[in-house]
VORORO-555515 format. One line per 10 residues: their letters; for each residue x, y negated, z negated of C-alpha. Coordinates in steps of 0.001 Angstrom, whole numbers, plus 500000, padded with zeros to 6 digits. Layout:
N
a = X:Y:Z; ...
END
This chain:
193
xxxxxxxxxx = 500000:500000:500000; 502920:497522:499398; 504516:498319:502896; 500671:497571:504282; 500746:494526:502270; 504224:493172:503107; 503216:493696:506943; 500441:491743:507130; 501667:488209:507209; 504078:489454:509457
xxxxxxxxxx = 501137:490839:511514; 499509:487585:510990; 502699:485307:512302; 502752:487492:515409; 499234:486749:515725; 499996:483201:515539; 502844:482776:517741; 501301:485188:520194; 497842:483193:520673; 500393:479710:520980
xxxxxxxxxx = 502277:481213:523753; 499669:482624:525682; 497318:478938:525052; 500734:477051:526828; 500963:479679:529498; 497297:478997:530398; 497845:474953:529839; 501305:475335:532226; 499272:476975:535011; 497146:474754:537570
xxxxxxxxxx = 493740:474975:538154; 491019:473088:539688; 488005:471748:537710; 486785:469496:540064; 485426:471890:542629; 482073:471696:543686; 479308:473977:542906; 478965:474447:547020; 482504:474981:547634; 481917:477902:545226
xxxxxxxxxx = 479287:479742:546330; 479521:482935:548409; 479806:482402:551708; 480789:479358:551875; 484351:480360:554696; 486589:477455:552974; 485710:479180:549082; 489010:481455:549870; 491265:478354:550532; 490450:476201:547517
xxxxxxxxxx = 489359:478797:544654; 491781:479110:542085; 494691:481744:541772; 492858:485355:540473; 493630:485143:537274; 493460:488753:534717; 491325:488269:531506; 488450:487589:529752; 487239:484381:532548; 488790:486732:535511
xxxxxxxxxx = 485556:487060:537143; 484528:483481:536684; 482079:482227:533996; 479820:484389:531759; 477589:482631:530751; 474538:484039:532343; 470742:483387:531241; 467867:485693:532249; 465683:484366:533917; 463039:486744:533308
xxxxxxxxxx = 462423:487869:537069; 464236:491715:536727; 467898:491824:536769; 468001:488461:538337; 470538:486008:536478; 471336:482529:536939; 474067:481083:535901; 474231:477229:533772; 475127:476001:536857; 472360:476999:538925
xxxxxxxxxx = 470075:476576:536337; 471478:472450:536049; 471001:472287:540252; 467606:473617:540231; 466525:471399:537028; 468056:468404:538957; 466105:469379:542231; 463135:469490:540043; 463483:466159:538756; 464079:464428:542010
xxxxxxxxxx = 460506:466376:543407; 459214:464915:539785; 460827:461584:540684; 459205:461408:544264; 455890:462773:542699; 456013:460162:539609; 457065:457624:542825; 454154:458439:544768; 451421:458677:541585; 453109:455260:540839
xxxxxxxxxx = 451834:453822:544270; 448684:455395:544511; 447962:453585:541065; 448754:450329:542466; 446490:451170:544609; 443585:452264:542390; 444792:448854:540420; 443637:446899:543645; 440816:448241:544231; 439975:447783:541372
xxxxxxxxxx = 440772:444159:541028; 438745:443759:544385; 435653:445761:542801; 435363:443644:539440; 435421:440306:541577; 433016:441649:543776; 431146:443138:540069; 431663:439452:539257; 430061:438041:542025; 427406:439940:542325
xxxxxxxxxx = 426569:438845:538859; 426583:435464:539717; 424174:436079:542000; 421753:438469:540135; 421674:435780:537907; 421175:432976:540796; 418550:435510:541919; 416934:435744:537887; 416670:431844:537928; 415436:431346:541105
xxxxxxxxxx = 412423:434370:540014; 412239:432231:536664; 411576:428708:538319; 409222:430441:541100; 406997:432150:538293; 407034:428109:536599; 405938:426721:539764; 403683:429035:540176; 402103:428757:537208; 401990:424800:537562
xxxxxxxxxx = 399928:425391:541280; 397527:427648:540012; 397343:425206:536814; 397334:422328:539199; 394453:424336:541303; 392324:425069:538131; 390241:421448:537541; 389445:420912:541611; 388781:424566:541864; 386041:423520:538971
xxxxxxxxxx = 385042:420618:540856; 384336:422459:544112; 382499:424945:542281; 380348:422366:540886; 380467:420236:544034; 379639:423547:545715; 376414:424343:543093; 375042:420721:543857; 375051:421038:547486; 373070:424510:547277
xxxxxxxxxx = 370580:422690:545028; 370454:419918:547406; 369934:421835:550358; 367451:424335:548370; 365572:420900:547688; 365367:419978:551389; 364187:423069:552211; 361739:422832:549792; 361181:419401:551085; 360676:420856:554838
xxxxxxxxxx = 358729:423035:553840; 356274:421104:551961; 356461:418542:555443; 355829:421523:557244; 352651:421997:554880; 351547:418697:555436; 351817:418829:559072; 349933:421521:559505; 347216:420343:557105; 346764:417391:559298
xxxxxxxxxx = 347115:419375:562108; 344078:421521:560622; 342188:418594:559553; 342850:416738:563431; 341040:420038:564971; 338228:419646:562849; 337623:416620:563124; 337926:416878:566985; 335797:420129:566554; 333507:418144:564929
xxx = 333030:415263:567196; 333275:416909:570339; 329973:418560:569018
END
């Protein structure tokens, strides 16, 4: 146990040293970060010319960080997961565009509808006062009407008992013509006998 115990910070320093050389090996080596994600996808006939150098290890076979996307055995890496959310957004930024006009729109119609709302107001209550002051005047004529409509009525009465007196009057002239006429042949009756 005390051999096992005396090797272990030995262990430990090789440890140490080992993971130091090995971090300025990979620091000491070039590599190109600022390739772009088309340059790297399969395919692609100038992805042999500007990958990096093959490299052995744990990142050998490029990045592994891989997220299901729940369709099977399909995975998608960060990467294509950050394109697809940015060509997402731009379709959401021509959609939000294009909602964005369409209520500009809606606002100017609807600007034009409440000044039309507003005129025609105006005018159902031009409309209401003009009904108001007809209904007045109205009221005033047949008011107005009312005393020589009572006048011809009584105008009207004396004028049927005027001409129901002449008749009466012709009548009795009638009477008394033919009385005289009566009283003429009887008297001629009587002298021509």
């Amino acid at each position: 146990m005390k051999k096992l115990v005396s090797l272990t910070p030995l262990c430990f320093l090789i440890l140490i040293v080992g993971c130091e050389s090995f971090m300025k090996k990979d620091y000491k080596k070039p590599y190109k970060s600022d390739i772009s994600s088309e340059e790297t996808k399969p395919g692609n006939s100038s992805n042999e010319a500007i990958a990096p150098p093959k490299r052995s290890g744990y990142l050998a076979s490029g990045s592994t960080v891989k997220v299901d996307t729940g369709a099977g055995n399909q995975k998608t890496s960060v990467l294509e997961q950050l394109e697809e959310t940015r060509q997402a957004l731009i379709s959401s930024q021509a959609k939000a565009d294009s909602l964005e006009k369409e209520l500009g729109n809606v606002k100017e119609i609807k600007t034009a509808l409440e000044a039309e709302m507003e005129e025609t107001k105006k005018q159902l209550e031009v409309a209401q006062q003009l009904t108001i002051e007809n209904e007045r005047l109205n009221k005033q004529l047949n008011e107005s009407h009312e005393p020589y409509e009572k006048k011809i009525k009584k105008l009207t009465l004396e004028l049927t008992k005027a001409q129901i007196e002449e008749t009466k009057a012709q009548q009795e002239l009638i009477g008394l013509k033919i009385e005289q006429l009566t009283d003429k042949k009887k008297l001629k009756a009587q002298d021509s006998e």
